[in-house]
C-alpha positions in Angstrom: 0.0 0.0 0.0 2.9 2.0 0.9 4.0 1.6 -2.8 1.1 2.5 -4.3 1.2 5.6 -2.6 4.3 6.7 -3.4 3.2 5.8 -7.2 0.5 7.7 -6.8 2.5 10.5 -5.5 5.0 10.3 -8.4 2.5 10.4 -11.0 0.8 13.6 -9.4 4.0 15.3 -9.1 4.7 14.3 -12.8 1.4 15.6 -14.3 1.9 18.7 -11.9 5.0 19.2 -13.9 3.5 18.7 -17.1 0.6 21.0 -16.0 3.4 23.9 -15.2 5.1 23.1 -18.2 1.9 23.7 -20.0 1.1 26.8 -18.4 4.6 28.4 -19.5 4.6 27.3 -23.0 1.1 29.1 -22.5 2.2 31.9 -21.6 5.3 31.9 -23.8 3.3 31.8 -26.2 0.8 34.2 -25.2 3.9 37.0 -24.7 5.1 36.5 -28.5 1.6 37.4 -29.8 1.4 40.4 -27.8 5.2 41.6 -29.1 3.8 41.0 -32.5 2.9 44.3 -34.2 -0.7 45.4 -34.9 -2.8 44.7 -38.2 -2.2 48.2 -40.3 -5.5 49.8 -41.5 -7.3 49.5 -44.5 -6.5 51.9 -47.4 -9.5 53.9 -48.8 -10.2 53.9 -52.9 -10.4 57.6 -53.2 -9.8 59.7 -56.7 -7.2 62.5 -56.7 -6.1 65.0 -58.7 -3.3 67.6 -58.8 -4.2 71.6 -57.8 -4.1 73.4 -61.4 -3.7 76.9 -62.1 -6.1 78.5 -65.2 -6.7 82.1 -66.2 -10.3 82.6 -65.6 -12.7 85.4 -66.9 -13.5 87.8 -64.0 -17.2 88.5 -63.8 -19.7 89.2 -61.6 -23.7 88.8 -61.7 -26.1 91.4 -60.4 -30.0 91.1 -60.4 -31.4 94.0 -62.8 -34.7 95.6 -63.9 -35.4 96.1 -67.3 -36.2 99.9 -68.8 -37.2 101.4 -71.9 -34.8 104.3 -72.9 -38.3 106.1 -73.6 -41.7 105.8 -72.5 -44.5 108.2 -74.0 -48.0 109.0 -73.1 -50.2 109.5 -75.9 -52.9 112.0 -74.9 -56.0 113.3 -76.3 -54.8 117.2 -77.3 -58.3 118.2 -77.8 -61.5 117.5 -76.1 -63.6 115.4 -78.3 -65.3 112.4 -79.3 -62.9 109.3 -80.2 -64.0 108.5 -83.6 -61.7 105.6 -84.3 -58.5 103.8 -83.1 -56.6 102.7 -86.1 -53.9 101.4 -84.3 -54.6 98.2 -82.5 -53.0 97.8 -79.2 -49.9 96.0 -79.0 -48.8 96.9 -82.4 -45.2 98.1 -83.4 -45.4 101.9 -84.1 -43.2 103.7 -86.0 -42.7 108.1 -85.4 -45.4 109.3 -86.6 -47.8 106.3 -87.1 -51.7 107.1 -86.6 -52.9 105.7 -83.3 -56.4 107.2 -83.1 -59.0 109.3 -84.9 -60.7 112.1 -82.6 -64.3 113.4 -84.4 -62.6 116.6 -86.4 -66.0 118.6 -87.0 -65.9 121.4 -84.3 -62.4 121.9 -85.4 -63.1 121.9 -89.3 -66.2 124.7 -88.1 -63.7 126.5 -86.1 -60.9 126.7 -89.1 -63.4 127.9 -91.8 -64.6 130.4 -89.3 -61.1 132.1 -88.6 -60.5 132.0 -92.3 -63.5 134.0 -92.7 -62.5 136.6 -90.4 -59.5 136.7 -91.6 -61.1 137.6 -95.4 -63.1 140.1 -93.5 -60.1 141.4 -92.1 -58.4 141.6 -96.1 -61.7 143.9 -96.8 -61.8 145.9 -94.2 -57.9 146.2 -94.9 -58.3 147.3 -98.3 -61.0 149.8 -97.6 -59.1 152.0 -95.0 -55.9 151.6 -97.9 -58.4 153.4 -99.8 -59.7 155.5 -97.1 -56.5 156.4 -96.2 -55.5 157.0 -100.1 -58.3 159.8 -100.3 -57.3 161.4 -97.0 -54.1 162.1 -98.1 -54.8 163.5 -101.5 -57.5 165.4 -99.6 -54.5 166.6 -97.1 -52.2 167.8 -100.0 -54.3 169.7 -101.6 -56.0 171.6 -98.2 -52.0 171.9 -97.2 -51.5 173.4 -100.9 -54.5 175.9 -100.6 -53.0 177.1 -97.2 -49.7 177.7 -98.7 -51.0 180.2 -101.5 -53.2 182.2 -98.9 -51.4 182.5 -95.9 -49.7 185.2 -97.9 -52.5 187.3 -98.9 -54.5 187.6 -96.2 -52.1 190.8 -94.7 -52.5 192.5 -98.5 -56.3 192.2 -98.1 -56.3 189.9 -101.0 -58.0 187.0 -99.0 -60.5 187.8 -96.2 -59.5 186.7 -92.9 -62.4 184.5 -92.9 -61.8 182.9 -96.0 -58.2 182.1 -94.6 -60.1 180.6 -91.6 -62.0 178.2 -93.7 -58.7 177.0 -95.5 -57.0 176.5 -92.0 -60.4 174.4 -91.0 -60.1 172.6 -94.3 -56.3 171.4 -93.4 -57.1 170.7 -90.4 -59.8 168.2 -91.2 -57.8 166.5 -93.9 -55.1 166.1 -91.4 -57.7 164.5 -88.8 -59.0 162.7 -91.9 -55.3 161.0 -92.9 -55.2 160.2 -88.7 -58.4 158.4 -88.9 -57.5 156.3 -91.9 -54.4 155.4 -90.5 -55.8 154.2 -87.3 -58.3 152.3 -89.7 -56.0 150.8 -91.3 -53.8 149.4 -88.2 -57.2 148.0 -87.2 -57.8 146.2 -90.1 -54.1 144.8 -90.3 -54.7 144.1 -86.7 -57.9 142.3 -87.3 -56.0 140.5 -90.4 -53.2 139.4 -87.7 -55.7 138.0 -85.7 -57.6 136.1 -88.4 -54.3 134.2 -89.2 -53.7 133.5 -85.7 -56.9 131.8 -85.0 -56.3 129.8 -88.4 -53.4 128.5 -87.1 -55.0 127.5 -83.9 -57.8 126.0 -86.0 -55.6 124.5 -88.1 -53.3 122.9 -85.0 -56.5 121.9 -83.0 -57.6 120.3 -86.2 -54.1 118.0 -86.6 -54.4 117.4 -82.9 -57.4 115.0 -83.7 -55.5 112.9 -86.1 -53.2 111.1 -82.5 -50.1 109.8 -84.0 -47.1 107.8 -81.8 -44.2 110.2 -81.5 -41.6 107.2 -81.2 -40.3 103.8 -82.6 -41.8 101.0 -80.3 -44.8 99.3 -78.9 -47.9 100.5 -78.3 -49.7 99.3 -75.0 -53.3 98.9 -74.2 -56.0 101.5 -74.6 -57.4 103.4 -71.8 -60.5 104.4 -74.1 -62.1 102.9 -77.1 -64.1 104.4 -80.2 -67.1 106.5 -78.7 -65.4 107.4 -75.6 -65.4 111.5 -74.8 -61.9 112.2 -74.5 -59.4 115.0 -73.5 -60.9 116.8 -70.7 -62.2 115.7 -67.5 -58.7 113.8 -66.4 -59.3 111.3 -69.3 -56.3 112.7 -71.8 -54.2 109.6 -71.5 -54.9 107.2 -73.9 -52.3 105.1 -74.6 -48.1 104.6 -74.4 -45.7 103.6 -76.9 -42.3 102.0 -75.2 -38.8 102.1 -76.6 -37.6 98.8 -77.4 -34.6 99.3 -78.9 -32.4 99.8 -77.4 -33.5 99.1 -74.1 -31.6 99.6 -70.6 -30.7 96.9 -67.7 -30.7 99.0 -64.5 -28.7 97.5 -61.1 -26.6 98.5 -58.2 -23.8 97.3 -57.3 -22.0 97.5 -54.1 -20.0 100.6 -54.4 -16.5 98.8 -53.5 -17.3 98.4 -57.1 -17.2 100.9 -58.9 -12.8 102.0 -58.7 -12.0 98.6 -60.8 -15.5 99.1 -63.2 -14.4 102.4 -63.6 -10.7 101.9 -64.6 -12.0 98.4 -66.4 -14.6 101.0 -68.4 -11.6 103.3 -69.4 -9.4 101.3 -70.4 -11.8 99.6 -72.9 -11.7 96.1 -71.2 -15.5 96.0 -69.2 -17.7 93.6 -71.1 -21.3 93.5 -70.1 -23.7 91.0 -70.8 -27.6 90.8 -70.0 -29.6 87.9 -69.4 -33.0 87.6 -68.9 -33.8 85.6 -65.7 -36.1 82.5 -65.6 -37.0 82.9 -69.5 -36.5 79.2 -70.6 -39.4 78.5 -73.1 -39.4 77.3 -76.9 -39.1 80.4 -79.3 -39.5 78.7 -82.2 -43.3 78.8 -83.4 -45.8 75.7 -83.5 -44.3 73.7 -80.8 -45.3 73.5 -77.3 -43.5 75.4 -74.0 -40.8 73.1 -72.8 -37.6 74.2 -70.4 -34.5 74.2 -72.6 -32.6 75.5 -69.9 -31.6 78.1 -71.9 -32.4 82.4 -71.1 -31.7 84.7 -74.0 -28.5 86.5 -73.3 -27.7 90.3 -75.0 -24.1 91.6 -75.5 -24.2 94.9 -73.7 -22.3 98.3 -72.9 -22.0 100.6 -70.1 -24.4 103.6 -70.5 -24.8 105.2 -67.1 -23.0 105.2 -63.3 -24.9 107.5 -61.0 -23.5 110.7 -59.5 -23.8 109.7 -55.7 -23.7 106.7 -54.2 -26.9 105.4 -52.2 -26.4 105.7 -48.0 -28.7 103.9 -46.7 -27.3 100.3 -49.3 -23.6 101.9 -50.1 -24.9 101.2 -53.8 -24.4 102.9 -56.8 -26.9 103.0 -59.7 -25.9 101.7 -63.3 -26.9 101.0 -66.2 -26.3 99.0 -69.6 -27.4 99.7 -72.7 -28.1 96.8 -75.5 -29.9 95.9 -78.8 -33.4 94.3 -78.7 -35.0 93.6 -82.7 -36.9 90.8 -81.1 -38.5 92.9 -78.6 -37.9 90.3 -76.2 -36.7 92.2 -73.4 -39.5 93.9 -71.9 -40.2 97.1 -69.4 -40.2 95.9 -65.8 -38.6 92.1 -67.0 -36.6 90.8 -63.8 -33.1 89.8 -65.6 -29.4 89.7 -64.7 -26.1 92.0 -65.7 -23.0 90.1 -65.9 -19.9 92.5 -65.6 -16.7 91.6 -66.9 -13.4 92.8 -65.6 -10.7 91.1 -67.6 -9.1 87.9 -66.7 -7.3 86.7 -63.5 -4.2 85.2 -64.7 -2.7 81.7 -63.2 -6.1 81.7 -60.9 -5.8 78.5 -58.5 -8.8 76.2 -59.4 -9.7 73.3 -57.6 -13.1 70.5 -58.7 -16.3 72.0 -56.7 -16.7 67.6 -56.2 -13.6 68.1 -54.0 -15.1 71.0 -51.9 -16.9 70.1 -48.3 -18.1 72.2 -46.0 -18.2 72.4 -41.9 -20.3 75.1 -40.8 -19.0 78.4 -42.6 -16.1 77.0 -43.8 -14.7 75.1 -46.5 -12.4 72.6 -47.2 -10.2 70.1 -49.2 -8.4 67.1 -48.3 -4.6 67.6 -49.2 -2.6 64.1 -49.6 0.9 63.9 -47.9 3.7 62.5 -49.4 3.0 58.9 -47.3 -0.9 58.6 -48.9 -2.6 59.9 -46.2 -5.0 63.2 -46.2 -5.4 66.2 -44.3 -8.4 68.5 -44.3 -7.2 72.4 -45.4 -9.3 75.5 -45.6 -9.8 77.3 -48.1 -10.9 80.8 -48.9 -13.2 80.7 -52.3 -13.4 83.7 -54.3 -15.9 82.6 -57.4 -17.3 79.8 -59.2 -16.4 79.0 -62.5 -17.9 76.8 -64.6 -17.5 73.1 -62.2 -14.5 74.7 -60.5 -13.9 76.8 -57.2 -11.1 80.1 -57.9 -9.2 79.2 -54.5 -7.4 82.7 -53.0 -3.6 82.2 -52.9 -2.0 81.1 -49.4 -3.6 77.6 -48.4 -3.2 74.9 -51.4 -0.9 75.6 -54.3 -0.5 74.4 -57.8 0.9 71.4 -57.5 -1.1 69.7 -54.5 -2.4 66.4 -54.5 -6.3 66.5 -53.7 -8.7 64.0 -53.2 -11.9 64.5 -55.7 -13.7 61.5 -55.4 -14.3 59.6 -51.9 -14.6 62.7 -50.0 -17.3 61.9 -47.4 -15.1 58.5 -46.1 -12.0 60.3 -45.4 -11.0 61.5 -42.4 -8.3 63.3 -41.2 -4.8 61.1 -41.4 -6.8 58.3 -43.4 -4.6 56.2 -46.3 -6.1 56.4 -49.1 -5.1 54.6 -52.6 -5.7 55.5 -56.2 -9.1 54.1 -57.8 -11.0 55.6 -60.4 -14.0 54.3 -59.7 -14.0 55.1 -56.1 -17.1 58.3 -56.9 -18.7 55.7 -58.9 -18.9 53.1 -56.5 -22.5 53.0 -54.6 -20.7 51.1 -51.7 -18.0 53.8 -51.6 -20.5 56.6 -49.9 -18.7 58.9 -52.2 -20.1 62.3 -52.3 -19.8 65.0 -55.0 -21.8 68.0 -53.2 -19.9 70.7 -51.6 -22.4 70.0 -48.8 -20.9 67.1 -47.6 -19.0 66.8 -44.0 -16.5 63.9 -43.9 -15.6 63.1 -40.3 -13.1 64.6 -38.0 -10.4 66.9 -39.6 
């Protein structure tokens, strides 16, 4: 019994030794894996490009109200009935196209009657010519008679009364040539007159034939064939626009207005219009459909105002350009693009590699060992799908992610993968909108 104790013992001890044997091979073991370096992260399939420099176009959009160079009220001259409107509204109108027929017959009446007078006037003219012929004769020969007897009368030759008579006689042929020369100042008077009022006859008379006084297009009646027009408040009958040319009007901040200034001198500001929202079919017999297109006029500047406005810091302008089509209408919501010259070498960057956080926006730079950083950026325009980048945070050169933006994340390893923004596993966004994690 006493051996099979001891063997008992010895086999215990044995498997105790094989257990702790166990146990540091274990843990041997277990101290190796832990030296052993971690698994390195997965790379990301992102797109990149490199930073490139272009010269871009400078311009700027303002919103803008469309104005006719001239806008004219046709009014009813003459009181009177409105005896046709040849004219239909909405027309094109020349200078001096008939709009409207006001009834001429008081004003025919009142031209025969001043032409009358004014052959009364002729007659009574030619009567105190002859008048005033008859005093004069009459006047020489009482002045003659005086002459031979003034001389006399102290000889005794002619009676002092007889000389009296002879004074009398001048003296009444004197009053006489008076008389006929006020007569005839009347009658020239009355002859002045005469023509007068046939002028005003004649002008009240043309004043019922209503013609357009301008090139454009004539807009709706106010009164229609039997109306009483031109007194009473109801003179205004129509208006006839200038369509071409026509004006864009805007304001502009006034920071503006040094560089559109020495742009405009030197001959190198280009102006465009473009009328806002207007994307219908112009071609005839087919039905409205968006094109996406607005009609767009080449333009000039006209007009900067004189003071600047306080309570916006704007300034008023204007830019004058053709319209044949008449397309561009008074009132017409469009915009004015301004051209400044071109920005040379500006630093352009894909608006698919912009994101945003907050107010901010940013671009995800790759380092020299693949992996990104996010860097702000200061935008200064838009053109076409590109972002004009100030000077001072990327350069030309820099690598950029474009595709794979929203999976990045600041000190991520990215690889090359064209596909990577085409990829609908890839969560790759192109909006400017999007806000990758961390920075």
């Amino acid at each position: 019994m006493h051996h099979s104790i001891s063997a008992l013992v010895r086999t215990a001890a044995s498997r105790t030794c094989v257990i702790t044997s166990l146990a540091a091979l274990a843990a041997l073991l277990s101290c190796r894996r832990a030296e052993q370096p971690p698994a390195a992260p997965p790379t990301i399939a992102v797109r990149t490009e490199s930073v490139g420099t272009q010269d871009i176009p400078l311009s700027y959009e303002f919103p803008a109200t469309i104005q006719s160079p001239r806008t004219t009220d046709i009014n009813a001259r003459v009181p009177g009935w409105l005896e046709k409107q040849v004219t239909p509204d909405g027309a094109r109108v020349t200078d001096g196209k008939v709009l409207y027929m006001i009834d001429p017959s008081q004003y025919q009446i009142a031209l025969e009657a001043a032409e009358a007078k004014l052959a009364q006037a002729k007659a009574q003219e030619e009567v105190a010519k002859a008048r005033l012929d008859t005093a004069n004769a009459q006047r020489t020969y009482a002045q003659s008679t005086y002459d031979r007897n003034k001389d006399l009368v102290a000889s005794g030759a002619v009676s002092q009364e007889r000389f009296d008579q002879i004074t009398a006689q001048l003296a009444e042929a004197k009053a006489a040539v008076e008389q006929a020369n006020a007569d005839m100042a009347s009658a020239k008077a009355n002859e002045l007159a005469a023509t007068a009022d046939i002028k005003n006859a004649n002008l009240n008379l043309s004043y019922c034939t209503v013609t357009s006084s301008l090139n454009g297009l004539l807009g709706a009646s106010k009164y229609y064939e039997g109306s009483l027009v031109g007194e009473g408040g109801k003179q205004l009958l129509n208006t006839v626009v200038q369509t071409d040319p026509m004006w864009a009007a805007f304001s502009p901040s006034a920071n503006y207005l040094p560089v559109m200034i020495a742009n405009q001198n030197a001959g190198t500001l280009a102006a465009r219009v473009r009328l806002a929202g207007a994307s219908s079919s112009a071609q005839p017999s087919t039905p409205l459909r968006n094109t996406g297109e607005s009609p767009v006029k080449d333009a000039r500047l006209v007009f900067i105002d004189s003071t600047v406005t306080g309570s916006s810091d704007t300034v008023l302008m204007r830019v004058e350009f053709a319209n044949p089509e008449t397309v561009f209408r008074p009132g017409a919501y469009a915009m004015v693009e301004i051209g400044l010259g071109t920005q040379k070498d500006a630093i352009i960057v894909p608006e698919e590699a912009v994101f945003a956080r907050q107010t901010e926006l940013f671009v995800w730079r790759v380092k020299q060992d693949d992996t990104v950083e996010s860097i702000r950026i200061d935008a200064v325009s838009k053109y076409e799908d590109s972002i004009v980048v100030a000077p001072g945070t990327i350069a030309k050169g820099d690598r950029i992610v474009v595709g794979g933006v929203a999976k990045l994340k600041a000190g991520a390893k990215i690889r090359e993968a064209k596909d990577a923004s085409a990829s609908p596993s890839s969560g790759t966004s192109s909006s400017a909108s999007s806000k990758p994690e961390g920075k």
